[in-house]
N, C-alpha and C positions, 0 to 999 in steps of 0.2 A: 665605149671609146677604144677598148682592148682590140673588140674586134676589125675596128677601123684600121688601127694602126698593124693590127696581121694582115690586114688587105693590098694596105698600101705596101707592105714588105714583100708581099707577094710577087704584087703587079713588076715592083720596081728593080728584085735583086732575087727572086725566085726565093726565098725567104718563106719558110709552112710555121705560121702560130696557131695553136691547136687550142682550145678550150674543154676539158674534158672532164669526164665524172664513170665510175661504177655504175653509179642511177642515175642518168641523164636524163631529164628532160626534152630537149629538140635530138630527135635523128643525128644532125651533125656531128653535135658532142658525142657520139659512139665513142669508148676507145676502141684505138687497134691494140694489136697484138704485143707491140714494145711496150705502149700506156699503159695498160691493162697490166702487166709485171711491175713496172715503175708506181704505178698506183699500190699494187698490193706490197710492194717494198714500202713504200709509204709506211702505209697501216703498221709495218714492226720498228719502225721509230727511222727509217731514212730520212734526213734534210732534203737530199736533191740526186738524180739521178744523170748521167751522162755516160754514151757508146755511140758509137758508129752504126749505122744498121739501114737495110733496102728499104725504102717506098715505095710502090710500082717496079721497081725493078732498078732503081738507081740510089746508089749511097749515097748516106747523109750523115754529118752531126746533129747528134738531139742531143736535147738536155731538158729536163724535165724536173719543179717545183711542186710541192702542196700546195693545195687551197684550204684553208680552215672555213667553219662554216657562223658566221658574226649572228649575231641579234638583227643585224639588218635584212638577212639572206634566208630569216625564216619564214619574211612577208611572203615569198615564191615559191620556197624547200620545204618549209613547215608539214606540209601534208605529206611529203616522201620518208615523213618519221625523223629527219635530225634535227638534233639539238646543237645548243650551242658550243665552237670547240670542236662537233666533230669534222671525220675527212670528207670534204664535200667530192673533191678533184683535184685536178693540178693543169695550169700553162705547160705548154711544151713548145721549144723553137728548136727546127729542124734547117740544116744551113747545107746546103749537096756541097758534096766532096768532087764532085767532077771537074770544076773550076781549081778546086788547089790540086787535086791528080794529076792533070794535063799541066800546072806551073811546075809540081817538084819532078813531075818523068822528064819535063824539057830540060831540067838542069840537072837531072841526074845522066843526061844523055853527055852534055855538052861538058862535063865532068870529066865525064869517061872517056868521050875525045879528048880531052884535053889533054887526061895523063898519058892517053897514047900517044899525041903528037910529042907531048915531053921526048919519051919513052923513044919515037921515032927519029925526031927531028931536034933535040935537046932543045939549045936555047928559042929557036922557035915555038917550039911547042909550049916552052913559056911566058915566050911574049903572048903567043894566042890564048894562052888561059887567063894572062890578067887583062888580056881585051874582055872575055866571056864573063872574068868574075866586072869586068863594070859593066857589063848589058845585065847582070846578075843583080848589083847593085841598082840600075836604072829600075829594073823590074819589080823589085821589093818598092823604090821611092813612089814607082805608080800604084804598086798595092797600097799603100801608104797613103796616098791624095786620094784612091778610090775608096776605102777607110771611112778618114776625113769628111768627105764629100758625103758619105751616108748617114755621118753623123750631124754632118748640115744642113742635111735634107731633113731628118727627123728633128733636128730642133725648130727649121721654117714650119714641121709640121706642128710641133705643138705649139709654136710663136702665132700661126695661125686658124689655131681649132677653134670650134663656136664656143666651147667652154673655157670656165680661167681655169690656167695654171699660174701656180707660185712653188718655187725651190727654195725652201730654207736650209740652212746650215746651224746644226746647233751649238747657241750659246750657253756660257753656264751652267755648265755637265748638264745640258738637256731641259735648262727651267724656260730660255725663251729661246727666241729662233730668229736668225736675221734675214731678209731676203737675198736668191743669188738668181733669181731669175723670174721674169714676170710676163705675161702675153699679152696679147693685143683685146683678147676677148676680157682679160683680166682686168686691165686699163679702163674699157667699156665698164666694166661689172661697177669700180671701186672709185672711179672719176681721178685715179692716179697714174703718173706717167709711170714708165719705167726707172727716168731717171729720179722721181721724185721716192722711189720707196728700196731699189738696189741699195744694199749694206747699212738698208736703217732694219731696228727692230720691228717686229711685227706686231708686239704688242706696245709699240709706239705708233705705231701705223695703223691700227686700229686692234683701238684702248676698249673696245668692249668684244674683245674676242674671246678673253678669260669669262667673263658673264654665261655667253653664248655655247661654251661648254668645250669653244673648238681650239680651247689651248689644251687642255688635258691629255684630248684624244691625240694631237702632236707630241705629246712627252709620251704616252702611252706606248705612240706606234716606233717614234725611236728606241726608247727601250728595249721592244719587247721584237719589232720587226714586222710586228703581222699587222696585215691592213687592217684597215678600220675603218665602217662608214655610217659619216658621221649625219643623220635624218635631216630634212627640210625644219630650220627655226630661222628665226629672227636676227637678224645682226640689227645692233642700235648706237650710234655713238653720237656725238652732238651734231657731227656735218651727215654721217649716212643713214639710213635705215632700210635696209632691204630684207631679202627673207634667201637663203642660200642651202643649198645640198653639197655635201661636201666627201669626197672618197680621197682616204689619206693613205700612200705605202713610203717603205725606204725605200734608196737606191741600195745597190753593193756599196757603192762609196762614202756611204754612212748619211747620206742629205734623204732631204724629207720632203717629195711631193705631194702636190692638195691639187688636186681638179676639182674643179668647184662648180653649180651649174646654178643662176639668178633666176631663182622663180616667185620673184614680187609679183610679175604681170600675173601669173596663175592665180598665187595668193588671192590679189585685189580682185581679181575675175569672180572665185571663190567666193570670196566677202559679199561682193555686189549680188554674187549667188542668191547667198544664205541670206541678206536679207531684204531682198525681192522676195521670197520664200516666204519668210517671216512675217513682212508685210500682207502677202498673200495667203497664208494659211491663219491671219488675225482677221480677215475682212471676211465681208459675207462671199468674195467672189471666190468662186474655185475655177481654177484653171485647171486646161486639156488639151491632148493631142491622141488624135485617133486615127489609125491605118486607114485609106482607103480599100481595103477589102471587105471578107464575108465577115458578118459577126462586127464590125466594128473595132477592132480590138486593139485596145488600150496603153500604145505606151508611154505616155507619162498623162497622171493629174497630180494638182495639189493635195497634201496629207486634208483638208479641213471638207475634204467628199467625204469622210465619213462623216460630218456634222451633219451634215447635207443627207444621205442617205442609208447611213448605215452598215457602209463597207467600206474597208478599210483601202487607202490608195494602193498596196501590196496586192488585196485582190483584184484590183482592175489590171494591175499592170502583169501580174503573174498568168493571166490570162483565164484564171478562177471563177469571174465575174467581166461577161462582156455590158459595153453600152447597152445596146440594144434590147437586150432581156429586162432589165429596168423599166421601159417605157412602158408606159398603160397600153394595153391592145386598145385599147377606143384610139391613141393616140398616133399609135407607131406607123400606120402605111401614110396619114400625113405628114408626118415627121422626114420618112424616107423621100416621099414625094417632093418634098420642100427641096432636101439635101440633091436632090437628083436633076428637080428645074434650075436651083440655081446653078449647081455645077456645068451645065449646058452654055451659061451667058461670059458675058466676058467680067463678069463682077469680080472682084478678089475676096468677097466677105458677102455676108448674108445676113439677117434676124430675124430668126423661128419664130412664128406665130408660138405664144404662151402654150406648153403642154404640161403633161402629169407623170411623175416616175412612180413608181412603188418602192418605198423603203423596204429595209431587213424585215422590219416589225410588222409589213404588209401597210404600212400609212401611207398615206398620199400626199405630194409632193409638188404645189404647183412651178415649173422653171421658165425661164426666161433666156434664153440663148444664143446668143452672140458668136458665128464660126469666123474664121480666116479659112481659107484654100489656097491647100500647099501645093504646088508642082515642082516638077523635078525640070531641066534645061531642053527636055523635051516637048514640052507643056504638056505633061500627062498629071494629073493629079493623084499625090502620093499620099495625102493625109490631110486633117482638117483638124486645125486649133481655135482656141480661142476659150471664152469663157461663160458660165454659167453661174446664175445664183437664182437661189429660192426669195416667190413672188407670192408664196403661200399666202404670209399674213398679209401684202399688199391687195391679193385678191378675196381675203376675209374683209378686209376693210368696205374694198370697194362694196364688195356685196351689201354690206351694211348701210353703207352711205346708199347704196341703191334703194336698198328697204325704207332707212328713213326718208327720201325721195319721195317712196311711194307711200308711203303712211302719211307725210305731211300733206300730199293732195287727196288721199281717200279720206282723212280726219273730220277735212272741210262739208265731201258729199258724204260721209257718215251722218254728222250733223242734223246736216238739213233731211236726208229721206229719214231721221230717228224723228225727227220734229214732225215730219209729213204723217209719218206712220202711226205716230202718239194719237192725235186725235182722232182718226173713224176707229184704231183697235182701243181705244178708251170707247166710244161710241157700241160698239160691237159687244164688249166684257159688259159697260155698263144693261146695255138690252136683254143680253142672257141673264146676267144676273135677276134685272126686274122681271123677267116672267119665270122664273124660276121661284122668284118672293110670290109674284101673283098669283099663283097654280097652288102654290101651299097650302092645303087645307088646315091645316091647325092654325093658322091667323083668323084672329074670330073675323074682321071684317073685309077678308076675302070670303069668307062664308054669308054672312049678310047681302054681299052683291052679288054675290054666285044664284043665293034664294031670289032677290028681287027680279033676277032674268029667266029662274028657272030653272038652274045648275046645280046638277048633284056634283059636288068637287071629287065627293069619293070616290065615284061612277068618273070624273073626269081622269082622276090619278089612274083609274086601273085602265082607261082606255088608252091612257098616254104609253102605259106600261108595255100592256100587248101590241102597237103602234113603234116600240120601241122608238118615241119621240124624246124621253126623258134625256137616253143615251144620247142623241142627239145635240140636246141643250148644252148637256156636260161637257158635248166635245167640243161643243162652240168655245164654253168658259175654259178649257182645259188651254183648246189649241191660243186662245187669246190671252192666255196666262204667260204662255209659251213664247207666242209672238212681243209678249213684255217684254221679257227676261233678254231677249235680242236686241231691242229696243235699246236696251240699260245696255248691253254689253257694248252696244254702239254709242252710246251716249258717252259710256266708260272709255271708251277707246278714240272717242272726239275730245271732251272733256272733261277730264277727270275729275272728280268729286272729292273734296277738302277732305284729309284725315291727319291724324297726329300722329306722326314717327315719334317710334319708340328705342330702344334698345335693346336690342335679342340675341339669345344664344342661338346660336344656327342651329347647334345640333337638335335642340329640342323643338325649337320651329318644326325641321325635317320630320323627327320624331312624332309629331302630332299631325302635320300633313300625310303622314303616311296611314295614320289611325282614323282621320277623318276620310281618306281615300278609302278604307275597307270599310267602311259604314256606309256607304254607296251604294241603292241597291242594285243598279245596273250593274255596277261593275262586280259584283256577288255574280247575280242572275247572268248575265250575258257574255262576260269576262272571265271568270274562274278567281278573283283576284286571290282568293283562299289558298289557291296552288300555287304564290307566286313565291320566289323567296325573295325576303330583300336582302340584301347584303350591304352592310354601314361601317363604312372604310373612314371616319372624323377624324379630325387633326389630334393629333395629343396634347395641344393646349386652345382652352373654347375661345371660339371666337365670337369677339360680339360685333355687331352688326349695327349702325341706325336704319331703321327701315318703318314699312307700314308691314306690320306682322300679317293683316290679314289676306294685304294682295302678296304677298309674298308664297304665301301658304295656297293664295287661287294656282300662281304661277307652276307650283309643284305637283297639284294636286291634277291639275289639266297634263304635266308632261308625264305623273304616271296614269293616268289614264290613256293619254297615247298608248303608252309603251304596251298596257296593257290591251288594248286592243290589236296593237303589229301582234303580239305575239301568239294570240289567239287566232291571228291568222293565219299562223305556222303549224299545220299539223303533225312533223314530225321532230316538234322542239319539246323532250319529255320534262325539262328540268329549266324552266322560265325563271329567268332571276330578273333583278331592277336594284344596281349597284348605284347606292349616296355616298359620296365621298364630299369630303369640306378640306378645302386646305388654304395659305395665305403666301397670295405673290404680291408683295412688296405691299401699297396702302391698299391690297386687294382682296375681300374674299374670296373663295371660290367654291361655286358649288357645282356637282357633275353627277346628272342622273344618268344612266349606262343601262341598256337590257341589251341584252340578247337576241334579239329580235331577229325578224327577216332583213334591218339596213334601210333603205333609201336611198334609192338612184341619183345620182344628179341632177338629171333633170329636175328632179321634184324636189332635192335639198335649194337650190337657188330659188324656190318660190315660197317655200314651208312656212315664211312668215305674212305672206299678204294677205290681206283680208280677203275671205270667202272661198280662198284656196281649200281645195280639200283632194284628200283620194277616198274619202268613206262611201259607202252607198247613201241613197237621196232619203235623207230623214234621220242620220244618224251622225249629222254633227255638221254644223254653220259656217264652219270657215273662219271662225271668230277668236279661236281658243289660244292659238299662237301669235296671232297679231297682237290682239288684247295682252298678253304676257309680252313681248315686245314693247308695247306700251309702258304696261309696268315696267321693267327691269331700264330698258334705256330712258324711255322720256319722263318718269316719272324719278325714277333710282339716280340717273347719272352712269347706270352699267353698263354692259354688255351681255348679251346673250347669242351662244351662236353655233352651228350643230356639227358635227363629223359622225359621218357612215360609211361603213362600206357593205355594197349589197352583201348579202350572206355573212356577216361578221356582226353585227347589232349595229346599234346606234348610242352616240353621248349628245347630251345638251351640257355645254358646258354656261354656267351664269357667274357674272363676276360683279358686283358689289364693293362702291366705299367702302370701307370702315367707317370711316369720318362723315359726317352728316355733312352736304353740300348744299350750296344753294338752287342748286333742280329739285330737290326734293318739296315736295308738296301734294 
């Protein structure tokens, strides 16, 4: 406002207010040469300074105050090293002397004729001096109204500045303060007239000014003289409540002005702010705003992206972490592509096809994404908002609900090809068997029939031998053993076969499926299992479990034998682990087998659970093994089971189990 009002003195009466400092801040504030002495006069204890002296080449009156430096002036100074109290600067008003030069040389002219008309012509010369002294007189009465008139010009101006002003005058050696003037902006601010608050008290006029802090700083700044300002609070009394900024100095004349500036509307802006904010940084959604340029780059999201990803909103916006580097390379040139069609139409908004970020921790992140398209009054586009949230678990689910989909239609032709195939591989097992009994020479009456046709059995066993027919037989019985155990595992995985839940400690469950896994001889001979370490991360207090302990222990015992197989197809993995951990979310167990492994593509984690799915070579495993534990753990348990990989990083199954025995269970 200071500067306002040197502007207008400027424009209006050639009038120079100067604002100035030793350590200025803006250029302007330089001092010159006179400031610059006055300032360091200052420093050895001067109140105020005042001379006559050139500006450009024309005299002036200056006069020149300190500035101290308040609690409020450190929000901007703070960093130029003052404290509070010291000398920041000083005001300066410079008045030219040219205008009173050219009044007092006129009358010192008309003076000096004067006496010499005396001098020449006597009583004329006297009459003509007390004509000159009333043009003399006239001249002072127009300096006088021109005066006047600058003093009624600055008071229209403060009567109509955007901000309030009020004039008190102190009562009661300085305890309260009555109004002697009030403005238009002030009226606006306080819903009172002029005439309703002129020569009443102020703290009648509003009774919670004392609370508000901003009676003190008035006793204060009479006192003492030096301005005070007083920070953005609340005013509250029964008819107002506003929020106000308030900068308080004396006059010379001992009165006390308050410019005061109404920043409710900011306030309530603020509020509506912070809790929009609030609302937004509680919800799953995060909001954004992104440059249209290279990089994407970030200036504003909600703080609740790190929940989401793992960096913090300070690094998006500090420029540390762009958008774009987050996005999955599988994702990111359709991502662009999206961003690029739509921005071509006339649409104002868009919805990304679901894509995948990469967290801190390297996780995977399914999003869902919602833009607006910003232009500027050009129609060029400047930037793109809008919001984001994680579809992760709604795309776990789906997956799920897919599988059971597909499980509930395979269960049914399970069924029937296990029914179809039971009878010729019963037909088949039972055949081998019987000429395996028949051929037997140590059954006496296969010997007996053997003689009545003329068969030596012994002579038949060793032809069979070198004929390699015997092998044969066996690999019938073996591979139709084999083709059982399929049979069942389809049968298992159509209709599960009645067993009694029990109640079991997890860990020891884990414990013994891990022991029945290394008595395996495949996974000895073909696997390494002997090299493998396992690492058992259990809750600190056991959890128990109702379950069928022994599908339970199929379920684990088939996912380290995966695990063990990925790994072994890693040649250069020297230190193969397979991490158990057991912990409990909410009525949940939880169980998490973890290797090291080579991962799982995508592609192939969306299939991992259907039946006859496999990646093994032909003859090393049915497709069976995961579906089957799928079975178990959801349709049979009431769980869930369900996998995260990422190539090159290993693979988790995580399984999650009642506590509580439910009524699926059977």
């Amino acid at each position: 406002m200071t500067r306002q009002v040197h502007e207008l003195g400027r424009e209006q009466y050639g009038h120079l207010g100067h604002i100035t400092s030793l350590n200025p801040i803006r250029p302007e504030n330089v001092a010159d040469t006179w400031e610059t002495k006055a300032l360091q006069a200052f420093k050895s204890g001067v109140k105020e300074v005042s001379e006559t002296s050139k500006i450009n080449g024309s005299e002036y009156l200056r006069f020149m105050r300190p500035m101290f430096v308040e609690d409020s002036c450190l929000k901007c100074h703070g960093h130029q090293g003052y404290k509070e109290g010291d000398l920041r600067g000083g005001i300066s008003i410079s008045i030219p002397m040219e205008p009173l030069k050219t009044l007092m040389y006129r009358n010192i002219i008309w003076v000096i004729a004067g006496y010499c008309f005396v001098w020449l012509i006597g009583l004329g010369g006297i009459e003509l001096g007390v004509l000159r002294t009333g043009q003399h007189r006239q001249q002072q009465a127009k300096t006088q109204k021109g005066l006047e008139e600058s003093v009624r010009q600055y008071k229209a101006l403060a009567r109509n500045m955007s901000d309030g002003m009020a004039l008190y005058s102190a009562v009661d050696n300085g305890m309260d303060f009555v109004f002697r003037d009030h403005n238009l902006a002030g009226e606006r601010i306080s819903g009172l007239t002029y005439d309703q608050v002129i020569g009443s008290r102020v703290t009648e006029v509003f009774p919670g000014v004392e609370e508000m802090g901003l009676l003190e700083v008035l006793q204060r700044v009479w006192k003492s003289g030096k301005p005070e300002h007083h920070p953005t609070c609340e005013y509250k009394d029964k008819q107002l409540v506003l929020w106000v900024e308030n900068s308080i100095f004396k006059l010379p004349s001992g009165e006390v002005v308050a410019v005061y500036r109404d920043l409710t509307e900011n306030k309530q802006a603020e509020e509506s702010l912070r809790q929009a904010n609030t609302i937004i940084n509680q919800s799953p959604v995060v909001a954004f705003l992104w440059e249209n340029t290279e990089n994407w780059p970030v200036r504003f999201v909600s703080e609740n992206i790190k929940g989401l990803c793992g960096y913090s909103a300070r690094e998006f916006m500090s420029g540390e972490v762009f958008y774009n580097e987050i996005i999955h390379s599988d994702d990111l040139e359709r991502v662009v592509e999206e961003v690029t069609k739509n921005s071509l139409t006339k649409n104002n908004s868009f919805v990304h096809s679901p894509y995948r970020i990469i967290t801190r921790n390297n996780g995977i992140r399914w999003i869902q994404d919602t833009t607006y398209i910003g232009k500027n009054s050009r129609g060029e586009i400047t930037h793109f908002e809008g919001i984001v949230f994680d579809i992760t678990e709604r795309r776990k689910m789906e997956d799920q609900l897919l599988i059971s989909e597909k499980m509930t239609t395979i269960a049914g032709l399970a069924a029937g090809v296990a029914h179809e195939i039971n009878t010729p591989l019963s037909g088949i097992l039972q055949a081998a068997q019987l000429i395996e009994m028949g051929l037997d020479p140590g059954e006496e009456q296969n010997r007996v029939l053997a003689a009545d046709c003329g068969v030596d059995l012994a002579k038949m066993q060793d032809y069979l031998e070198k004929k390699e027919l015997g092998f044969f037989l066996t690999g019938i019985r073996e591979s139709a053993v084999t083709a059982a155990h399929i049979v069942a595992d389809l049968l298992q995985f159509s209709r599960p076969q009645e067993r009694v839940a029990s109640v079991v400690n997890l860990a020891q469950l884990i414990d013994r499926s891990i022991e029945l896994a290394k008595t395996d001889y495949s996974l000895k001979k073909d696997y390494n299992i002997q090299n493998v370490t396992f690492v058992r991360h259990y809750s600190s207090e056991p959890l128990q479990v109702n379950c069928l302990d022994i599908e339970i222990e199929q379920v684990l015992i088939n996912l380290i034998q995966n695990a063990c197989q990925a790994m072994t197809g890693t040649p250069d993995l020297t230190d193969p682990q397979i991490i158990l951990c057991t912990k409990q979310n909410h009525d949940m167990a939880v169980i998490e087998v973890e290797d090291n492994g080579p991962g799982i593509a995508e592609e192939i984690r969306i299939q991992i659970f259907d039946p006859f799915f496999t990646t093994k070579d032909v003859g090393q495993g049915t497709g069976l093994g995961l579906s089957v534990s799928y079975s178990i753990i959801c349709d049979k348990h009431g769980g869930t089971i369900r996998v995260e990989s990422t190539p090159g990083k290993g693979t988790r199954f995580i399984i999650e189990l009642p506590m509580e025995k439910r009524g699926c269970l059977r």
